[in-house]
Each structure stands twice: as C-alpha cells, then as structure tokens.
C-alpha positions as CSV (number, residue, x, y, z in Angstrom):
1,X,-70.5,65.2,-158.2
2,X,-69.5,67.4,-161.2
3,X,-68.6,66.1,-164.2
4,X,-64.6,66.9,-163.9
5,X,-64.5,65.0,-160.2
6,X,-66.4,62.0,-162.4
7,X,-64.0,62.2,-164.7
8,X,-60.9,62.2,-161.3
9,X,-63.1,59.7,-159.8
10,X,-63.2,57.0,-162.9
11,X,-59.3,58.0,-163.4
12,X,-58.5,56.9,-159.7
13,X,-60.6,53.9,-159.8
14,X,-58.3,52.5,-163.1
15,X,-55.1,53.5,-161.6
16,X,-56.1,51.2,-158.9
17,X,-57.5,48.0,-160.6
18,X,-54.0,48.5,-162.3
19,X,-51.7,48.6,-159.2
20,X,-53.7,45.3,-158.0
21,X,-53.3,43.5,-161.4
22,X,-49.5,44.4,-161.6
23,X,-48.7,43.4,-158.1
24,X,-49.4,40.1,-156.7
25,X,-52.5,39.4,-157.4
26,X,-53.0,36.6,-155.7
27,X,-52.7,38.0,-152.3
28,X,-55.7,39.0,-150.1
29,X,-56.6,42.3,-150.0
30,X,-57.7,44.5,-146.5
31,X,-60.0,47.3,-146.2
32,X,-57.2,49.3,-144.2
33,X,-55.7,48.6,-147.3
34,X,-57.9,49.6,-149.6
35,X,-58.3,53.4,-147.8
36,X,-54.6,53.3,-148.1
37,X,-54.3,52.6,-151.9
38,X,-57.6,54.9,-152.5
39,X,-55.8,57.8,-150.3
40,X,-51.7,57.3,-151.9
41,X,-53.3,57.4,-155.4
42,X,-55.8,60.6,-154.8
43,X,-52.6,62.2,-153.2
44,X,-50.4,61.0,-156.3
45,X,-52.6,62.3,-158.7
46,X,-54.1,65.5,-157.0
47,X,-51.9,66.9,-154.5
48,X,-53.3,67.4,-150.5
49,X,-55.9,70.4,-151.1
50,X,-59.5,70.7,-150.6
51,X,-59.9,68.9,-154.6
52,X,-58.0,66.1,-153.1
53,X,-59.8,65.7,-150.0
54,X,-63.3,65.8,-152.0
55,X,-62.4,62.8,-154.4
56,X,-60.8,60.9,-152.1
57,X,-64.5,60.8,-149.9
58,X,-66.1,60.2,-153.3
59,X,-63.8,57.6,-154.5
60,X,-64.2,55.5,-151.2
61,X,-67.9,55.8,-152.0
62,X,-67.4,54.7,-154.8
63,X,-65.0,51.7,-154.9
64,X,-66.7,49.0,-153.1
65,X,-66.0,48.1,-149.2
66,X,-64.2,45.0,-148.6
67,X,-66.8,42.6,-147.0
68,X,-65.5,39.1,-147.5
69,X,-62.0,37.6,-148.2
70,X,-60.9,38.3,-152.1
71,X,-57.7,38.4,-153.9
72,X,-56.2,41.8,-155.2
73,X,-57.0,40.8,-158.9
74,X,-60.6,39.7,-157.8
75,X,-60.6,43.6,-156.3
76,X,-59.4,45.0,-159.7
77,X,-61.8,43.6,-161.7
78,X,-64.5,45.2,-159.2
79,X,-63.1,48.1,-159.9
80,X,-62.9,48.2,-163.9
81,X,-66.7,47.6,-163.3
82,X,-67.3,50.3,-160.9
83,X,-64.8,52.6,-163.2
84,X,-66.9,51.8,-166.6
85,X,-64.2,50.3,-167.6
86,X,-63.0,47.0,-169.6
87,X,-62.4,44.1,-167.3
C-alpha cells in the first residue's frame, strides 16, 4: 500500500467510526452492512475509478469483519483503533 492510499485508507476508516457514532448507535450492525458503508464512503470520497476500486479492497482488509453481534458505536470504536485514531 503506498503511503497516499494509507493516508485514503485511515481517512475512510474515521469517516466511518463517525457515521456509526452520529447515527443510532445502539443498533446492531451487519456485515452486508458494513461492505455497504465501506463501499458509499470510498465512492463519496473518491469517485468510481480504478483508485476507488483499490481502497475500497484495502479498506475492507482493513476494517475488521463482523464476527459476532455488536452495536454500531461498539464498531466505531473498532475502527478509531484500526484508523490510529482517538477513541
């Protein structure tokens, strides 16, 4: 990964954990969800070329699958963690 998709990766990852903390957080989260949210943010931020297609392979690498039942807000603060970021 080069340093600029890192950078689009991280940037993704936050928009994310902040869409789940401003919604309901309280509500369960689905992985058919979370590929949607991952895909309408890539798409928001980057278009629908090749770059966009790229990040949004590494961000679901990145962002961890949903393997158990949590709450949007729980997801979030996976997130921040994965992202580097402040919880």
């Amino acid at each position: 990964m080069t340093e600029t998709t890192v950078a689009d990766a991280r940037a993704v990852l936050v928009a994310l954990a902040d869409q789940l903390a401003d919604g309901p957080h309280y509500r369960i989260i689905t992985e058919g969800e979370r590929l949607g949210l991952i895909l309408n943010e890539v798409s928001r931020q980057h278009g629908y070329g090749p770059l966009a297609l790229n990040l949004d392979r590494e961000v679901q690498l990145l962002a961890p699958t949903i393997g158990w039942e949590m709450t949007r807000g729980e997801y979030a603060l996976i997130l921040r963690r994965t992202a580097g970021g402040a919880e």
